[in-house]
Legacy VTK file of the C-alpha trace (Angstrom):
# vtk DataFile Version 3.0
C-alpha trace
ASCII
DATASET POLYDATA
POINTS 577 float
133.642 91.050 -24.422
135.713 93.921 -24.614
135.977 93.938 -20.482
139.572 91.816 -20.773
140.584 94.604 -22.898
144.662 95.821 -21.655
142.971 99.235 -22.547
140.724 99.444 -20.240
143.222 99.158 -17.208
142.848 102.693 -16.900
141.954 104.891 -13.851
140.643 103.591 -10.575
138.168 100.694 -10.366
134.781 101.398 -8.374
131.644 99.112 -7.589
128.690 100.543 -9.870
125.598 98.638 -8.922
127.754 95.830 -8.746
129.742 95.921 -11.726
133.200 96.685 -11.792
134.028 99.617 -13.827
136.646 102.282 -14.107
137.494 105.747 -14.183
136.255 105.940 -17.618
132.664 104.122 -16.947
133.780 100.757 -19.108
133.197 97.292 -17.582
136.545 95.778 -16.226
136.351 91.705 -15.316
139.919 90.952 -13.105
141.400 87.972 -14.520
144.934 86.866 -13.420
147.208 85.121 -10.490
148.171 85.258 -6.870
151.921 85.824 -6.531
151.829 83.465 -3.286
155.429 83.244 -1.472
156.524 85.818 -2.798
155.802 87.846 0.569
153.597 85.877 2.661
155.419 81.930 1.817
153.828 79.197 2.576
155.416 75.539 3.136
153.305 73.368 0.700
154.342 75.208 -2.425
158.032 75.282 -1.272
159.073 72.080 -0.756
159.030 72.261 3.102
155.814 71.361 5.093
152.019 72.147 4.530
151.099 72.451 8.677
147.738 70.848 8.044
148.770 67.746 8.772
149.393 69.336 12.528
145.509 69.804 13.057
143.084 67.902 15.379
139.290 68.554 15.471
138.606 70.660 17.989
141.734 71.930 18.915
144.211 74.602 17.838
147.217 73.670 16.366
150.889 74.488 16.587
152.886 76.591 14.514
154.865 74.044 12.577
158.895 74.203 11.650
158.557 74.795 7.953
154.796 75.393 7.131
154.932 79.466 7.246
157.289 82.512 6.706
157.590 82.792 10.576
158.678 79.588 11.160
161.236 79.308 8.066
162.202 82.791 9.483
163.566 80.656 12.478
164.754 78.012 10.499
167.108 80.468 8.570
168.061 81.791 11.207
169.033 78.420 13.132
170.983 77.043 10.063
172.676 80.234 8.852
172.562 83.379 11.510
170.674 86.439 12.139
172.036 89.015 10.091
172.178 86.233 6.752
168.689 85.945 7.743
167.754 89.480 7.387
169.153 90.282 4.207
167.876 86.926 2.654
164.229 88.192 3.315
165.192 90.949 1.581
166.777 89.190 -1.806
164.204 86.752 -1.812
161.382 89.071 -2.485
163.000 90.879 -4.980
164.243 87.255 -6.508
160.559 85.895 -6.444
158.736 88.674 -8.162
160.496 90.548 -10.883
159.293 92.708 -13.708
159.802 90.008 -16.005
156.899 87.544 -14.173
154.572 90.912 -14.015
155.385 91.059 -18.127
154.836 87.535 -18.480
151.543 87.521 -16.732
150.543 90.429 -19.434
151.708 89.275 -22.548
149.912 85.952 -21.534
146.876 88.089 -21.671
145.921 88.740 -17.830
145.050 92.104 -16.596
145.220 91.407 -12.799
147.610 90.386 -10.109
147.328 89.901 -6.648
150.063 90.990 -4.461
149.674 88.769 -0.559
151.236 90.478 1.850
151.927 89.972 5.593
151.482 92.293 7.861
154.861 91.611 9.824
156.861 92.482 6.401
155.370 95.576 6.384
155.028 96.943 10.552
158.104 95.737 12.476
156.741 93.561 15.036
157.618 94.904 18.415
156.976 98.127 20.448
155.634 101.223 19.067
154.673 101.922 15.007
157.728 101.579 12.749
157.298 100.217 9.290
159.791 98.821 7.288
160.557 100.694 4.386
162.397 98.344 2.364
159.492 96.413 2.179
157.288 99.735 0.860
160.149 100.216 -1.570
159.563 96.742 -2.895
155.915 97.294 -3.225
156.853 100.659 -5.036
158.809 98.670 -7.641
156.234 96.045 -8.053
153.338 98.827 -8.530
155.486 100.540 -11.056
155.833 97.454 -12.768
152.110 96.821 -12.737
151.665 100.079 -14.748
153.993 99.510 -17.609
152.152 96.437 -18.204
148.986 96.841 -17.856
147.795 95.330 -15.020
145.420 96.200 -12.087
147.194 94.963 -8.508
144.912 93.953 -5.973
146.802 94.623 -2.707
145.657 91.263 -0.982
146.296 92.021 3.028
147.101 88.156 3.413
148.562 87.434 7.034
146.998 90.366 9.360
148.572 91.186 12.961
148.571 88.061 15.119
146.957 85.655 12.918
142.993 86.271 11.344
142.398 82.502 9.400
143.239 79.765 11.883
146.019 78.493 9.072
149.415 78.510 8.127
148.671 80.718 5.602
148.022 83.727 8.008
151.468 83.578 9.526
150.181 83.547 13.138
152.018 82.382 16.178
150.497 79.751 16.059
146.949 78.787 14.527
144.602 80.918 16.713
143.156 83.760 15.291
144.593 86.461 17.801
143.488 89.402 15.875
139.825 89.472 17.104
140.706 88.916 20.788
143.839 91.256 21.048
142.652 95.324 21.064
146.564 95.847 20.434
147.032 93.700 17.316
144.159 95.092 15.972
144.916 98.755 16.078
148.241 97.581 15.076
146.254 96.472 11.977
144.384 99.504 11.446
147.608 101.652 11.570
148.841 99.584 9.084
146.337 99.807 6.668
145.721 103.301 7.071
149.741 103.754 6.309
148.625 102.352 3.000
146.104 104.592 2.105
148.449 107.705 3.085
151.101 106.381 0.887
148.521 104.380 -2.091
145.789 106.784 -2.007
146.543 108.468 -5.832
147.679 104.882 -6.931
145.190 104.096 -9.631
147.075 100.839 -10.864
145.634 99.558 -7.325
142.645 98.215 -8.643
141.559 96.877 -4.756
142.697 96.157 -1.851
141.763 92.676 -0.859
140.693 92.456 3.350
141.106 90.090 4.586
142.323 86.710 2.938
140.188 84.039 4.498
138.973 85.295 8.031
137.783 82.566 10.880
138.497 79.484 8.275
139.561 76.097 10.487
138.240 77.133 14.310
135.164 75.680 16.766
134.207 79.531 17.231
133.335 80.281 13.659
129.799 81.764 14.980
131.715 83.481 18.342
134.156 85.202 16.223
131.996 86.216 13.161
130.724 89.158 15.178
134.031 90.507 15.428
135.579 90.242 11.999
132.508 92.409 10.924
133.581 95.038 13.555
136.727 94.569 12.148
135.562 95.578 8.884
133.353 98.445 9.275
135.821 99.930 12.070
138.377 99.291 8.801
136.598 100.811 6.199
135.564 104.062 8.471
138.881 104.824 8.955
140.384 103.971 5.529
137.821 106.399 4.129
139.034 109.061 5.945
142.197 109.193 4.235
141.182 107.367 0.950
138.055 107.948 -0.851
138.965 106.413 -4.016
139.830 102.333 -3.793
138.015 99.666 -4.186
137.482 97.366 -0.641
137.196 93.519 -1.318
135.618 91.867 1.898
136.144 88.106 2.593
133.428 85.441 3.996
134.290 83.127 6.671
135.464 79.604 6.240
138.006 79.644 3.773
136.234 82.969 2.279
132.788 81.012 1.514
130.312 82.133 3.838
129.325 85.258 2.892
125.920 85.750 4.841
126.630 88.240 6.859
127.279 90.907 4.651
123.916 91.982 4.769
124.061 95.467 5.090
126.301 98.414 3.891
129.960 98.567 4.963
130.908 101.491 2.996
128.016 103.672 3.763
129.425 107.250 2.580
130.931 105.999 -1.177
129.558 102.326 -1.509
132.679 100.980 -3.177
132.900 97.530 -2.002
132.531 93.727 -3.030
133.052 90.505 -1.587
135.941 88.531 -2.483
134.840 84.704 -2.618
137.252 81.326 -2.986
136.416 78.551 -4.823
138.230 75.398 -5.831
137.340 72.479 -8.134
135.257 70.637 -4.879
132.949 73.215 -5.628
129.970 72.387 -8.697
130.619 74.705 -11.296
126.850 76.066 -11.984
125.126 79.273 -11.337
123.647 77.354 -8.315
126.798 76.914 -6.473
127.174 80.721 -6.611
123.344 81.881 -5.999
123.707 83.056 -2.357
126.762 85.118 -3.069
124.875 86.450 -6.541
121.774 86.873 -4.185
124.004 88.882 -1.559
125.805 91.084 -3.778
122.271 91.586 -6.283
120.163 93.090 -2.788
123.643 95.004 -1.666
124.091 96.047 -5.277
128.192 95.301 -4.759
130.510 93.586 -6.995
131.749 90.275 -7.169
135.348 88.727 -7.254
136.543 85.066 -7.188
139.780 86.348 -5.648
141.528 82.631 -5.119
140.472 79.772 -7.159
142.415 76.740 -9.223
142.239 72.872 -9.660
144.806 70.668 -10.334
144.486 70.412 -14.449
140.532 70.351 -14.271
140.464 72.262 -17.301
136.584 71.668 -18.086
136.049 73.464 -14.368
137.793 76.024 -14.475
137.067 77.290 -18.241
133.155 76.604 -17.194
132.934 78.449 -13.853
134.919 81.123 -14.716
133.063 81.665 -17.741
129.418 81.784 -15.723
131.444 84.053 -13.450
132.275 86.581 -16.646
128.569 86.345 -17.299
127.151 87.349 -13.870
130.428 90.387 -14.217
132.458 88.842 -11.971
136.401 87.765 -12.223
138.542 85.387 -11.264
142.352 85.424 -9.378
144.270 81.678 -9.680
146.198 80.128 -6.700
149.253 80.814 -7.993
151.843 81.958 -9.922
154.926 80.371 -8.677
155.608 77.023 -6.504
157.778 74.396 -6.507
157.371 71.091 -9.119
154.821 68.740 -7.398
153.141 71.081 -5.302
149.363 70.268 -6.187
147.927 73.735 -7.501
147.083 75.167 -10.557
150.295 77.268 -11.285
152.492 78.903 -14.696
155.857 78.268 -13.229
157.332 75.972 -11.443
160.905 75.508 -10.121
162.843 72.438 -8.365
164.490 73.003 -5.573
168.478 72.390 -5.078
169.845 69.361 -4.596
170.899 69.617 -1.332
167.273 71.302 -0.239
166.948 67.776 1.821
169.619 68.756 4.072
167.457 71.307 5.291
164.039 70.269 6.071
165.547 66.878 7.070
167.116 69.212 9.562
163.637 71.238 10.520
161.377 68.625 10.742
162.668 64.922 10.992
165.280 66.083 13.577
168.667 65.305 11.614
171.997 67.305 12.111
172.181 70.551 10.937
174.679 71.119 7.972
177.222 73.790 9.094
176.628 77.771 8.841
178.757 78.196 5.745
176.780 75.101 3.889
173.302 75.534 4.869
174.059 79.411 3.210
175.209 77.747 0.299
172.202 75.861 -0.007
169.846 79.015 0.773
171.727 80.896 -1.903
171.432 77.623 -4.094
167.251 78.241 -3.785
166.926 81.888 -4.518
168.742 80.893 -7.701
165.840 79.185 -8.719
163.189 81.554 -8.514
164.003 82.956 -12.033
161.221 83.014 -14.447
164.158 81.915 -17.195
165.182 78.937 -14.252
161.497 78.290 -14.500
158.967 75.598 -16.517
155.895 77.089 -17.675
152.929 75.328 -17.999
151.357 76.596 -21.158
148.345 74.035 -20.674
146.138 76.485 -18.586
146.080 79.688 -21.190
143.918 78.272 -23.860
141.205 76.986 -20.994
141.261 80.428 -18.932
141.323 82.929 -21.783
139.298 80.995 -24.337
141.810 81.664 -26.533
144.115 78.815 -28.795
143.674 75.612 -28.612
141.215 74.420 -25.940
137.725 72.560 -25.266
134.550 73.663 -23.671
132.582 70.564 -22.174
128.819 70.653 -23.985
127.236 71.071 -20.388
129.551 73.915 -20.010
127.166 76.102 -22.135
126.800 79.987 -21.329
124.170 80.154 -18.372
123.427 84.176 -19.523
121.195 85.711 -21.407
118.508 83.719 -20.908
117.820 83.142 -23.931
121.253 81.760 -24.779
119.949 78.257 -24.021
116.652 76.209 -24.337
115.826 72.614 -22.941
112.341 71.259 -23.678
112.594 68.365 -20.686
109.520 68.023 -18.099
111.894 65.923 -16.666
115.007 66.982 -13.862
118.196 65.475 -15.488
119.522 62.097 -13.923
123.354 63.776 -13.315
121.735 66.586 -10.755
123.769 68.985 -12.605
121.795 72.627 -13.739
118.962 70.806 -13.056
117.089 74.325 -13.799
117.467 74.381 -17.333
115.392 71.503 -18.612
118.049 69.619 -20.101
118.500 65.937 -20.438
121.859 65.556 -19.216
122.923 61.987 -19.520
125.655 60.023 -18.181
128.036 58.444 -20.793
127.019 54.638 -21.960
129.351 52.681 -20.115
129.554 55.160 -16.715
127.714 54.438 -13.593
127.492 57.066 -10.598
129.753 55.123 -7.665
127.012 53.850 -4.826
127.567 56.039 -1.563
130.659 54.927 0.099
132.238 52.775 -2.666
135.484 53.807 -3.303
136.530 52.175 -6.195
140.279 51.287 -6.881
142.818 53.507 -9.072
142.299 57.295 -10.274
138.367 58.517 -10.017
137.320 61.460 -12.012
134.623 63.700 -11.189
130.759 62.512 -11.773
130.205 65.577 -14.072
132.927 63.973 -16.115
131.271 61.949 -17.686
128.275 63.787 -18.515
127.085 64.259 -21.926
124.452 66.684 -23.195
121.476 65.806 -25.263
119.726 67.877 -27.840
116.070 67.620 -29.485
114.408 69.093 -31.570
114.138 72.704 -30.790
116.609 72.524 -28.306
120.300 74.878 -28.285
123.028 75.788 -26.067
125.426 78.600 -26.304
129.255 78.772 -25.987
131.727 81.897 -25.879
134.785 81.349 -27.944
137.446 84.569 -27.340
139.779 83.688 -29.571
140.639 86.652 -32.173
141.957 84.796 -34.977
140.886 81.814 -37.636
140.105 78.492 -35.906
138.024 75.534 -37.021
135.092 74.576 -34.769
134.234 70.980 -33.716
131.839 68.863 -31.460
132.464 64.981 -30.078
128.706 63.402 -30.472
127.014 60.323 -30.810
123.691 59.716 -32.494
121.650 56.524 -32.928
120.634 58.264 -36.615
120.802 61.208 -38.568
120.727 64.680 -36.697
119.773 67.908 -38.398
121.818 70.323 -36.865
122.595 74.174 -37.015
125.525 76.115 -36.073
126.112 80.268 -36.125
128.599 82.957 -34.404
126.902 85.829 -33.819
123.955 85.256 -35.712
126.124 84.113 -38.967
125.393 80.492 -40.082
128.406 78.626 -39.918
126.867 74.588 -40.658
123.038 73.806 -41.056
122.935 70.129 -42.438
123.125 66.507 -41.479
125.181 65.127 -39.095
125.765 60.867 -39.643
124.675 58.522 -36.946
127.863 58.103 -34.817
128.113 55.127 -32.510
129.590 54.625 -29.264
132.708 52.153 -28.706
132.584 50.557 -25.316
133.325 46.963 -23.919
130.698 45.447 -22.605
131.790 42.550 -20.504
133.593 45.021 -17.820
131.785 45.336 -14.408
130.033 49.045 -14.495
131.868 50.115 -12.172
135.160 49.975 -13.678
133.807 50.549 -16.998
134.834 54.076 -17.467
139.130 53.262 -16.560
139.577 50.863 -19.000
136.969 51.386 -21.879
136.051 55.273 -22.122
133.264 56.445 -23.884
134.488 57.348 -27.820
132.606 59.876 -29.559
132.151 60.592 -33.024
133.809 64.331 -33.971
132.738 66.492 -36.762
133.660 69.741 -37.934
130.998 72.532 -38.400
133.048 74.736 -40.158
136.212 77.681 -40.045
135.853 81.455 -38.302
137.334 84.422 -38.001
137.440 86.449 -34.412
135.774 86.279 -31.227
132.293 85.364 -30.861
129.056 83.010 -28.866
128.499 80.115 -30.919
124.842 78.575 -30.699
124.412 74.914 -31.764
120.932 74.033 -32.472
119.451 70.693 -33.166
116.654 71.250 -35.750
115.476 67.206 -36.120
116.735 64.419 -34.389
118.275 63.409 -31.150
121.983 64.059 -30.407
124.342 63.716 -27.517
127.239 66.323 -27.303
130.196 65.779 -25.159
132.804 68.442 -26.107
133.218 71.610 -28.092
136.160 71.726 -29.611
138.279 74.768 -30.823
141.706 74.563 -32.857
143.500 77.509 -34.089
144.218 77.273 -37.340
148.126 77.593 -38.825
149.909 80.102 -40.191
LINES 1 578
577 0 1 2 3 4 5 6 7 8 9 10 11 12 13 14 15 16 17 18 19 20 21 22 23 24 25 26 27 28 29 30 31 32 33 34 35 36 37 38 39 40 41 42 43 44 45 46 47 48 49 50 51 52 53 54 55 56 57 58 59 60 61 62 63 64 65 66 67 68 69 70 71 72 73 74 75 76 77 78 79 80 81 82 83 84 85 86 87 88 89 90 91 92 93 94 95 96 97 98 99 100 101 102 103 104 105 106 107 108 109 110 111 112 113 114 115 116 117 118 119 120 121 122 123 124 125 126 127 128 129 130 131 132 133 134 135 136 137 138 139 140 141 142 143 144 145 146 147 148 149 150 151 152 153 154 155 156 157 158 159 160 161 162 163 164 165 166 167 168 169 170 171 172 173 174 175 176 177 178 179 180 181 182 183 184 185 186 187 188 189 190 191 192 193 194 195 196 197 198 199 200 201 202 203 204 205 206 207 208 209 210 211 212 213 214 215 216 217 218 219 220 221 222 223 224 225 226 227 228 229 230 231 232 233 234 235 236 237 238 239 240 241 242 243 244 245 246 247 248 249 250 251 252 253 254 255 256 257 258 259 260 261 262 263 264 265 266 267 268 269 270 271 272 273 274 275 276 277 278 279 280 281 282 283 284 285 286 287 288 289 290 291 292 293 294 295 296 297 298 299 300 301 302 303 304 305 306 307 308 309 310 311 312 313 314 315 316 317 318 319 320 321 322 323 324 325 326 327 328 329 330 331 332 333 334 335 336 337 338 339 340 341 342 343 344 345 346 347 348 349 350 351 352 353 354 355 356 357 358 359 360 361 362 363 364 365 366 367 368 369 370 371 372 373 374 375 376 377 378 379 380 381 382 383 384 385 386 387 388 389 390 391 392 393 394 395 396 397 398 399 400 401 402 403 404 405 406 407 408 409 410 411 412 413 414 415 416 417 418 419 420 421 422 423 424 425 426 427 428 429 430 431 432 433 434 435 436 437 438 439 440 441 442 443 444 445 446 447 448 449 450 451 452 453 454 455 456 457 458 459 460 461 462 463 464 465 466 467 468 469 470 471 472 473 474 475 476 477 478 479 480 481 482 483 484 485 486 487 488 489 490 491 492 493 494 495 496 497 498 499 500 501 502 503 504 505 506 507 508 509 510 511 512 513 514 515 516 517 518 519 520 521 522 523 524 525 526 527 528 529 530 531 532 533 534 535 536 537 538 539 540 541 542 543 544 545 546 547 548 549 550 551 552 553 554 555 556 557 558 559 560 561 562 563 564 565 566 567 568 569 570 571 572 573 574 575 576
C-alpha cells in the first residue's frame, strides 16, 4: 500500500502494462484535487450562474453572462474597464492558487493535483502565435511549488481552442464544439500543446498531461464528431512525441469523459505511454461492474487507468468504496474540487463566501439591474479576490478520513475489497435482492423497515440512495475484506444485528484480532409507519461491538464461523493520545 507513499513522487510517471509507475519502477496511484477556477472559472462554483439552465434538447445553447471565464471576462470589463480587467486576470490566478493550498493539499496526505487550464490564458486569441507569458510564469511558480511538496501535477488541458465539450466548462463562444470543425483552431491547439512540451519536456513533477477534459459531452452529433476527436488525438500525440518522449498522455471518452469505446487501438504507437482519463460521480454504482468496460479497454490495450474528475456531495460510503476498488484494479482518483464558493454543490476542502455586495454584480449580469459605478463595482471585485485565501477559507475536514482511510471514518459492510479474489467468499446460489455485486454470491439484504420506491414514486422529503440501506449478511463460511490505511492505534468496530448468537472471527494481516461470540442484537424499528416512509422517520438501529485495538495499516477480514449475521458498517476510531 506503499503506492500513496510522498516518496515515491519521484521521476517521471509512465504506463507499464497498465500500471502507473515511475522513474524508479515503484507503483504510483494519483490521489488528490482539481484546482477548478483557478484558470479555467466556472459560474456554478462562484456564485454567478451555472449556464445549464440555458440548454434545450436538441439545440445548442448560448454563451451565458456569468457561467464561464469568457463571459465574466466581459462582465469585468463592462462594470470596471479594460485595462482593470487585464490585470485582475492576472491577480486572481495568483490569489486563487498559492503555495500554501499546494502545501495544504500535501500535508493532508495527497500526492496529486490537477492544474485546468484554458487554452485562451495561455495563446492570445487573435492573429498569428503569441503566447502569453505571464500566464507560463504562473504555471512556472505553481510547478515549482508542486516539487517542494511532493506532488505530481497533471497538466489538465481544460477549455481547448474554440470550445471541445459542448459546456460552459470549455470556455467556448458559445456551446458548440468548434474545435473539430475549424482546421485553424485546431492547429492553433496543436501549437499550443507542442509549446508545452518545448518548455515542460524535462519537467518530471508533471506526472501527465490530461487531453482533453470531457470531449463531445452535451451535443446531437456525439457519433458525427467522435471520428474527429480521435484524429484529434493521434494527430496530438504524433506531434507531441516529436518533441517529448517522456510524459504521460491521459485521453478522455466522450460524454462527460464516459464513453471510452473507441480507444481500441494504440495512440502512442512508438513509446505506449498513455491511459484514459474517466469521470465519475456518485449517479454512478460504485462496483467493479460499473467500471468493467473501461477495465476491459485498458486490460486488451494494456494502458493505465485514471478517475481524473470525480466527487459527491458528502456521499462518504461512495466515494471511500469506489475509490478503494479503483486502488485495487491500480487506478487513482482526482476530486472536483479544491476551491468554490459556500453552497456550491460539490465535494470540495475550502470554501469561501463571497462579499457582501457580490449581488450588485450578477444582479447587474443577469437579471438586468443598473450597474454600480466603475469605482464601486472595482471595489467589489477587489472585495472577492480577498477571499480566495486559504486562511479566509473553511475547510471541510469531513472528506480526509473517507478518501485516505485514515482517522476517523466508516467503510459500509458491502463496501468490502473486490481484489484478490480470494479476499471475499459468499456461499449464495441465489442473486442478491438489492442488484448490487450481484457476482459475488452474497446475500445482500435491504434493512428491516426499507422498501425499494416502486418505479416512478417519488416520495416526499430527502431520499437517500437504494444501496443505502443495504446490509450485508454472513454464514457460515462466509468473509469479506476491508483496507484500513491508517498508521497509528485505532479500535475496530462493526454495526450488526443477529436473531442469535454469531461466532465470529476477525484478523489484520493474518493476526487474530477477535474470534468469539457475538450476542443476538435486535433491530429497533416502528412498525405502524407506511413502508414507504419507514426509513425517514424510524431508521434501522444496529447493534455495535468492538473486535478489538491495532496498530498500523492493514486488510481486515471478518469471518463468520457459525451463525447468521447482518453487517451494516465498519467502523474505525483513532484512538487518543
Amino acid at each position: 500500500m506503499g503506492y500513496y507513499d510522498k516518496e515515491r513522487v519521484r521521476g517521471f510517471l509512465h504506463n507499464q502494462d497498465g500500471i502507473i509507475v515511475n522513474d524508479f519502477g515503484e507503483e504510483v496511484i494519483l490521489r488528490g484535487w482539481g484546482m477548478g477556477n483557478w484558470d479555467n472559472p466556472e459560474g456554478f462554483m462562484l456564485g454567478t450562474q451555472s449556464g445549464f439552465g440555458l440548454f434545450e434538447p436538441g439545440k445548442y445553447a448560448p454563451m451565458g453572462r456569468m457561467d464561464r471565464g469568457r463571459s465574466m471576462d466581459q462582465i469585468l470589463r463592462e462594470t470596471c474597464g479594460t485595462k482593470y480587467a487585464e490585470e485582475f486576470w492576472k491577480r486572481w490566478r495568483r490569489l486563487y492558487l498559492t503555495e500554501e493550498d499546494i502545501a495544504l493539499l500535501s500535508r493532508r496526505g495527497y500526492n496529486s493535483v490537477r492544474l485546468p487550464i484554458r487554452a485562451g490564458s495561455f495563446l492570445y486569441e487573435e492573429p498569428g502565435i503569441t503566447y502569453n507569458e505571464d500566464s507560463f510564469a504562473m504555471l512556472n511558480d505553481v510547478l515549482d511549488w508542486c516539487e517542494t511538496y511532493q506532488v505530481y501535477a497533471v497538466v489538465d488541458f481544460h477549455a481547448a481552442t474554440a470550445g471541445q465539450s459542448g459546456i460552459p466548462c470549455d470556455d467556448g463562444v458559445d456551446n458548440g464544439q468548434h474545435l473539430y470543425d475549424d482546421e485553424e483552431s485546431m492547429e492553433r491547439m496543436f501549437l499550443l500543446m507542442e509549446e508545452f512540451m518545448r518548455r515542460y519536456k524535462d519537467r518530471w513533477i508533471i506526472g501527465a498531461y490530461d487531453c482533453i477534459n470531457e470531449p463531445i459531452s452535451m451535443t446531437p452529433r456525439r457519433e458525427e464528431l467522435t471520428p474527429k476527436l480521435v484524429y484529434f488525438y493521434e494527430k496530438m500525440i504524433r506531434r507531441c512525441r516529436k518533441i517529448d518522449q517522456k510524459h504521460l498522455f491521459l485521453l478522455n471518452g466522450t460524454q462527460f469523459s464516459s464513453l471510452t469505446y473507441f480507444f481500441d487501438h494504440e495512440f502512442d504507437p512508438e513509446y505506449h505511454n498513455w491511459g484514459i482519463s474517466l469521470h465519475a460521480y456518485e449517479m454512478v454504482v460504485p462496483e467493479v461492474a460499473s467500471l468493467a468496460s473501461v477495465l476491459r479497454t485498458c486490460r486488451e490495450q494494456k494502458i493505465c487507468l485514471w478517475m481524473g474528475e470525480t466527487g459527491g456531495r458528502n456521499e462518504h460510503a461512495w466515494q471511500t468504496t469506489m475509490y478503494e476498488i479503483l486502488a485495487e484494479y491500480h487506478a487513482g482518483y482526482n476530486l472536483w474540487c479544491w476551491k468554490t464558493v459556500e453552497g456550491a454543490g460539490c465535494a470540495s476542502i475550502l470554501n469561501f463566501n463571497v462579499p457582501d455586495e457580490w449581488h450588485l454584480i450578477t444582479d447587474y449580469a443577469i437579471n438586468g439591474a443598473a450597474k454600480p459605478s466603475y469605482e464601486h463595482a472595482q471595489a467589489i471585485w477587489d472585495s472577492y479576490l480577498e477571499c480566495l485565501a486559504v486562511d479566509k477559507c473553511k475547510e471541510n475536514t469531513q472528506y480526509h478520513p473517507y478518501l485516505l482511510r485514515e482517522g476517523n471514518f466508516e467503510i459500509p459492510a458491502i463496501g468490502y475489497n473486490a481484489l484478490p479474489m480470494d479476499s471475499h467468499r459468499g456461499l449464495s446460489d441465489l442473486p442478491n435482492a438489492a442488484g448490487y455485486r450481484l457476482y459475488d454470491r452474497f446475500e445482500l439484504v435491504y434493512e428491516k423497515g426499507y422498501h425499494p420506491e416502486p418505479a416512478g414514486f417519488a416520495a416526499p422529503g430527502p431520499i437517500k440512495h437504494p444501496r443505502d440501506h443495504v446490509q450485508l449478511q454472513l454464514g457460515a463460511g462466509e468473509y469479506a475484506s476491508y483496507t484500513i490505511r491508517e498508521k497509528e492505534t485505532y479500535t475496530v468496530s462493526v454495526t450488526y444485528c443477529a436473531d442469535k448468537e454469531v461466532k465470529v472471527q476477525a484478523a489484520i494481516q493474518g493476526e487474530t484480532l477477535f474470534e468469539g461470540v457475538m450476542p443476538p442484537a435486535g433491530e429497533k424499528v416502528t412498525s405502524d409507519i407506511h413502508p414507504y416512509f419507514a426509513y425517514e422517520t424510524a431508521p434501522n438501529t444496529l447493534e455495535r461491538f468492538t473486535l478489538g485495538t491495532v496498530t498500523g495499516e492493514g486488510i481486515l477480514k471478518i469471518e463468520v464461523l457459525d451463525g447468521c449475521a447482518r453487517f451494516g458498517q465498519i467502523v474505525i476510531r483513532k484512538s487518543e493520545k
